[in-house]
Residue frames as qw, qx, qy, qz and C-alpha x, y, z in Angstrom:
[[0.000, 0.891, 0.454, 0.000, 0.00, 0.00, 0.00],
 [0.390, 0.401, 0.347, 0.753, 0.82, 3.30, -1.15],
 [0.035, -0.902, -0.428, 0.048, -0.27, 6.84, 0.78],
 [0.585, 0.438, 0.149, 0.666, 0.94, 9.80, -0.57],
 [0.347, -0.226, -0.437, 0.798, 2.09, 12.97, 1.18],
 [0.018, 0.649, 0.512, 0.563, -0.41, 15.73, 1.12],
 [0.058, -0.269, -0.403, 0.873, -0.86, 19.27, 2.89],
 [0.081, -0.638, -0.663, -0.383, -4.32, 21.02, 2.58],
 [0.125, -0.173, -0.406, 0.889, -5.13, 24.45, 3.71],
 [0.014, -0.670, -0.611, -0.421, -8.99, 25.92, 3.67],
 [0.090, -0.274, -0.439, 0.851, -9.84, 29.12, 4.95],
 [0.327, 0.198, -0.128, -0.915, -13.30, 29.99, 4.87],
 [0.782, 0.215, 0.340, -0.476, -16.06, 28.94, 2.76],
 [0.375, 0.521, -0.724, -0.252, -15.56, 25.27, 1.38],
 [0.950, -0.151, 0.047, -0.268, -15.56, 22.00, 1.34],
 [0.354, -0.703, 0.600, 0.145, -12.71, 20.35, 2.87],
 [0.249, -0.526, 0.696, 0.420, -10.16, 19.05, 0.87],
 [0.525, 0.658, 0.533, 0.088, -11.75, 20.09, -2.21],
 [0.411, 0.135, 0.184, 0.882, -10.52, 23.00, -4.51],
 [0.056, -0.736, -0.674, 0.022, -12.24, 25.97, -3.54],
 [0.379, 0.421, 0.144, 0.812, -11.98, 29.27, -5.55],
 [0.280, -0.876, -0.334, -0.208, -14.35, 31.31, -3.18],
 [0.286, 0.061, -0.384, 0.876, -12.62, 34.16, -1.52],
 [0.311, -0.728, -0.592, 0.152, -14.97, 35.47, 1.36],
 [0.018, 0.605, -0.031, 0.796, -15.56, 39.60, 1.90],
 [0.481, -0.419, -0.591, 0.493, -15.37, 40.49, 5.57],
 [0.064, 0.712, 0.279, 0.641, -17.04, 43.88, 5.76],
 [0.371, -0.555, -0.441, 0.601, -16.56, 46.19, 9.53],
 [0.038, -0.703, -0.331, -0.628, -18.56, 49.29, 9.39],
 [0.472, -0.036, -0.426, 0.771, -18.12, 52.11, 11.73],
 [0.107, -0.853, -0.509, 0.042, -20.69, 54.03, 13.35],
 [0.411, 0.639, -0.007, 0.650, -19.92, 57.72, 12.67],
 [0.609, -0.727, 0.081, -0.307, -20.41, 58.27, 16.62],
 [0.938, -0.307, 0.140, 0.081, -17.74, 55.78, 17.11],
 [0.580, 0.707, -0.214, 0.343, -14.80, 56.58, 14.44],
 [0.527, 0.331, -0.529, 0.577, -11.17, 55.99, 16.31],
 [0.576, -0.559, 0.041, -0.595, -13.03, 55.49, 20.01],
 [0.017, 0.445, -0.882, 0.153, -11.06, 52.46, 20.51],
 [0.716, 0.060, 0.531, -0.449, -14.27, 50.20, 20.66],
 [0.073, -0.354, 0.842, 0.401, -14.22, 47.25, 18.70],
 [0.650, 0.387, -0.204, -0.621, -15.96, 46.95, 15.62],
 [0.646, 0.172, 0.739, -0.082, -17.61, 43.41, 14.57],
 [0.028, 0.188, -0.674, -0.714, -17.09, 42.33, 11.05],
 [0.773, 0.300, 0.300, -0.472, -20.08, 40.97, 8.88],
 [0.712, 0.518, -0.437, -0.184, -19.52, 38.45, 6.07],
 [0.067, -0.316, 0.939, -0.117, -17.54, 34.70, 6.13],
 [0.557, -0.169, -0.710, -0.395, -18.75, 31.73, 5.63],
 [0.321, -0.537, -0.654, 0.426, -20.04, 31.31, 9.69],
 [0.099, -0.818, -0.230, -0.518, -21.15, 35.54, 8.99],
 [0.291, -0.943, 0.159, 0.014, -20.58, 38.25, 11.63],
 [0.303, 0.743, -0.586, 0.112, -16.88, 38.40, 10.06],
 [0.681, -0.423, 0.588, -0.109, -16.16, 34.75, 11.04],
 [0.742, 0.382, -0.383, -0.397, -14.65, 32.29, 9.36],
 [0.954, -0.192, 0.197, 0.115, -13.54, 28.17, 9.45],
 [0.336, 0.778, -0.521, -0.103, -9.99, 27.12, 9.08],
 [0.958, -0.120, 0.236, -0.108, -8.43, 24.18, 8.53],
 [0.239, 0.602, -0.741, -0.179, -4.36, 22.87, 7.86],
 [0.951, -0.126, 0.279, -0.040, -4.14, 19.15, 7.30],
 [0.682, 0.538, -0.481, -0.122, -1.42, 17.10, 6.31],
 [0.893, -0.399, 0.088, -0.186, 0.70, 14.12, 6.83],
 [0.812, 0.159, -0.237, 0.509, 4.42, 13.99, 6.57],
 [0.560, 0.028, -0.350, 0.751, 5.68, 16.48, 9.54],
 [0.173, -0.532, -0.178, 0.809, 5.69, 20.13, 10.57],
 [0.174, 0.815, 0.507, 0.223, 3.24, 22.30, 8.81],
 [0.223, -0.317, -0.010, 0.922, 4.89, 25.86, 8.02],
 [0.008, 0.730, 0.669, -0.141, 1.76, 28.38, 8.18],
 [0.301, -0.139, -0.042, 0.943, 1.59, 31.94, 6.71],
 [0.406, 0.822, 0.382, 0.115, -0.18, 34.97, 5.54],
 [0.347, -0.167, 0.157, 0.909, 0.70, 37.78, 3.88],
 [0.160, 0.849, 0.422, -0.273, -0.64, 40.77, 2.96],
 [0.615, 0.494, 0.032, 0.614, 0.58, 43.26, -0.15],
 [0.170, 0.181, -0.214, 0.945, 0.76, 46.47, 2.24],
 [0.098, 0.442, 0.648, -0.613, -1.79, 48.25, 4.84],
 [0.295, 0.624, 0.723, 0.022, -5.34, 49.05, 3.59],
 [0.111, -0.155, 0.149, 0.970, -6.05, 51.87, 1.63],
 [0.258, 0.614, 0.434, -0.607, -8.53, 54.04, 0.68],
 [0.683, 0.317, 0.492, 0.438, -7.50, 54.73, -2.62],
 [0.088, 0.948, 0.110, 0.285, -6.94, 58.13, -2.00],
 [0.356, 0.646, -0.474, 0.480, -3.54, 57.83, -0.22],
 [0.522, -0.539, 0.444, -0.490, -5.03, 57.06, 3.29],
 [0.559, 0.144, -0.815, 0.051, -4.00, 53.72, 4.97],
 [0.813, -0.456, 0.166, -0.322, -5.33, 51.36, 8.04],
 [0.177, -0.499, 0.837, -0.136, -2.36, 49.26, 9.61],
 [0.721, -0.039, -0.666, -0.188, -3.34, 45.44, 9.19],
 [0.385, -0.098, -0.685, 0.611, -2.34, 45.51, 12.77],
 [0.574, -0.142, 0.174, -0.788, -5.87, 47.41, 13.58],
 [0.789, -0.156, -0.374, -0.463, -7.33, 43.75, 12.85],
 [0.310, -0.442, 0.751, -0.380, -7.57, 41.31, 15.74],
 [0.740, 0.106, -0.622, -0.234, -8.28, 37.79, 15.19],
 [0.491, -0.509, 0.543, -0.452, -10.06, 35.95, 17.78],
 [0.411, 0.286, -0.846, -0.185, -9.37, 32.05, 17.98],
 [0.639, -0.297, 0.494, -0.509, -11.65, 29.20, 18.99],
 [0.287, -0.057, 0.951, 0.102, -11.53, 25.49, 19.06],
 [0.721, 0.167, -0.338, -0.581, -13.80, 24.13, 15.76],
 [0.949, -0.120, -0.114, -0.268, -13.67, 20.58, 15.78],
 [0.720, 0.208, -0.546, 0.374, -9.87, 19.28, 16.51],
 [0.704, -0.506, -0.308, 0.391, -8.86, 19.29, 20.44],
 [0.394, -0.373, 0.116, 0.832, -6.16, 22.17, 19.45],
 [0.416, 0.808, 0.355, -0.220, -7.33, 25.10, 17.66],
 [0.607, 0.546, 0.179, 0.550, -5.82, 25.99, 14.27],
 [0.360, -0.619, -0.101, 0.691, -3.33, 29.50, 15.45],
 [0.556, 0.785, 0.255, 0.092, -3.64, 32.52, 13.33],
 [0.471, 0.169, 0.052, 0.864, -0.15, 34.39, 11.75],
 [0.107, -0.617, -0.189, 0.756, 0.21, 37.77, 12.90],
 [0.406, 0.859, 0.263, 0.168, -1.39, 40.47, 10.41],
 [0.584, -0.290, 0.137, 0.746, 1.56, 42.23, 9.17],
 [0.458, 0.819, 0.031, -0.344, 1.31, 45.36, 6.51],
 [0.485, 0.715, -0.494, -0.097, 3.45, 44.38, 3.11],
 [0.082, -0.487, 0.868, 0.047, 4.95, 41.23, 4.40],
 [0.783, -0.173, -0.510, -0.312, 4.46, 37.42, 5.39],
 [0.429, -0.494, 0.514, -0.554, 4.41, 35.87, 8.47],
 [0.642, 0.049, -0.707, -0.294, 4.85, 32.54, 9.41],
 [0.570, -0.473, 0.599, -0.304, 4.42, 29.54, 12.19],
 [0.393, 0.229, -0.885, -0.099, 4.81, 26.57, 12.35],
 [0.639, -0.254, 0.211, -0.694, 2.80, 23.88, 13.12],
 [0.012, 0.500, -0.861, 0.097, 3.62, 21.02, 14.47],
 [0.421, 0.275, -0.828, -0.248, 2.26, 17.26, 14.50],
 [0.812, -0.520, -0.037, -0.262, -0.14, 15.07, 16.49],
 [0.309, -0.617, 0.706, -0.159, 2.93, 14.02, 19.57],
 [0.458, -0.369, 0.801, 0.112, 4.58, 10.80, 18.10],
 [0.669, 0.585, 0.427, 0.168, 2.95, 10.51, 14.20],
 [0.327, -0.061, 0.355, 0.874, 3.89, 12.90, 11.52],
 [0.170, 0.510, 0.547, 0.641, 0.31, 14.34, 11.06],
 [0.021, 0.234, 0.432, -0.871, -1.29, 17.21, 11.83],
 [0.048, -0.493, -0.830, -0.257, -5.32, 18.28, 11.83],
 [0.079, -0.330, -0.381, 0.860, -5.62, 21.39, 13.16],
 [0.099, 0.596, 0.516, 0.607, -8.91, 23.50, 12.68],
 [0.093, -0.308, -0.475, 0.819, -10.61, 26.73, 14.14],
 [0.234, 0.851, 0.316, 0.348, -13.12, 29.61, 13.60],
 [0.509, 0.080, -0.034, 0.857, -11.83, 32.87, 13.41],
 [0.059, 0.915, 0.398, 0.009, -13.48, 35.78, 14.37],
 [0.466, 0.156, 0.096, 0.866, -11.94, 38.85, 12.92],
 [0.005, -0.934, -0.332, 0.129, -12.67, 42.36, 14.37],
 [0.449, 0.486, -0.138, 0.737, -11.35, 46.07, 14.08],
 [0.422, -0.514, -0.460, 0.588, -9.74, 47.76, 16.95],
 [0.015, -0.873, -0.349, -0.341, -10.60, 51.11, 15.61],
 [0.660, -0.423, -0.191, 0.591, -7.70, 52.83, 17.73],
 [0.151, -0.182, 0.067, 0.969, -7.22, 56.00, 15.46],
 [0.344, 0.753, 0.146, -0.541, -9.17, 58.70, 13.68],
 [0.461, -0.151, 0.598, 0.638, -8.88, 58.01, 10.18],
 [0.320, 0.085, -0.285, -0.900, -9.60, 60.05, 6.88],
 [0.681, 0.364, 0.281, -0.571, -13.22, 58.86, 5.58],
 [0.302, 0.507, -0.700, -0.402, -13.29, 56.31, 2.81],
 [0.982, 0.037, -0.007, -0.185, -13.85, 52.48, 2.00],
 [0.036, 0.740, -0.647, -0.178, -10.53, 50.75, 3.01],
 [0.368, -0.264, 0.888, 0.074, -9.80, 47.44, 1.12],
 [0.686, 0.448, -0.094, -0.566, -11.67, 45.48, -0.59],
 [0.847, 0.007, 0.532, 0.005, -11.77, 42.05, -2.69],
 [0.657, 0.023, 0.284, 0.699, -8.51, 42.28, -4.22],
 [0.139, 0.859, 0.261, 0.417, -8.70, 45.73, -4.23],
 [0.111, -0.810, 0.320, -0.478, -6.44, 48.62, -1.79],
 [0.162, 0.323, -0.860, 0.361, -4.80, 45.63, -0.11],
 [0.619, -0.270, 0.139, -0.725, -7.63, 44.38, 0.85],
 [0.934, 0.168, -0.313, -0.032, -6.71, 40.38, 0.38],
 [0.468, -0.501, 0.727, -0.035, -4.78, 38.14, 2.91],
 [0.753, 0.352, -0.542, -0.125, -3.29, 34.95, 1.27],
 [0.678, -0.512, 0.499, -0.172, -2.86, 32.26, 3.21],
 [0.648, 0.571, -0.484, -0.141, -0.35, 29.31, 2.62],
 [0.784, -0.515, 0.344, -0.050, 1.13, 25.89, 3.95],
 [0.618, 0.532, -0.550, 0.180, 4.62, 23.94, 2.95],
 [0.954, -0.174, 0.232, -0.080, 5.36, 20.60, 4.30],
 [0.147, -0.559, 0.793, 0.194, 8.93, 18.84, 4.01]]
């Protein structure tokens, strides 16, 4: 018998380890009473809605090296920018024992971890949901920042397996 190595990342809406082209909009609207007040703003959209979504890394031949990246902080398309580091990303257990950890939001880079194996196999199964909010910390110009693939508005996630 014959089982071949395989890594599998989903984030979002999908069906696991299936190809799945959907890219989910996470929308966080700001009450104009509220604008850089430091209260944190609840997203809407994902496939679990109010800016949640599922993740999932499988695979089965070691250590699972986890990233995202982002092309550069949000914009507005008028020159103004939101730090990726306004978003906060809260983590709970979905169905595996260990929830699935999220990479730090970075502006213009990638970020990685690593993730490591069920203790004494080589696989790993990690899943979570994410809930993604904004900390709203400053006063910023007016505008729509991001967007699907649009003003940096797109994280990419990625896994690589030895």
């Amino acid at each position: 018998m014959t089982i071949p190595k395989f890594v599998y990342v989903r984030i979002g809406t999908g069906t696991d380890r299936a190809d799945n082209t959907n890219v989910d909009n996470l929308v966080f609207t700001v009450p104009a009473a509220n604008v850089g007040d430091g209260s944190s703003i609840a997203g809407t959209g994902g496939d679990l809605t109010a800016g949640r979504v599922t993740a999932r890394v499988t695979g089965n031949n070691g250590t699972i090296a986890f990233s995202s990246t982002t092309l550069g902080a949000l914009n507005n398309g008028a020159g103004d920018t939101i730090s990726w580091s306004q978003m906060a990303v809260a983590v709970t257990a979905n169905t595996s024992a260990t929830a699935l950890a999220h990479p730090t939001l970075v502006d213009g880079a990638t970020t990685s971890i690593n993730l490591s194996p069920t203790s004494g196999t080589k696989v790993t199964n990690l899943d979570a949901r994410w809930t993604f909010s904004y900390l709203n910390q400053n006063i910023v110009a007016a505008g729509t920042y991001g967007g699907v693939n649009t003003q940096n508005g797109r994280v990419t996630y990625a896994v690589s397996m030895p």
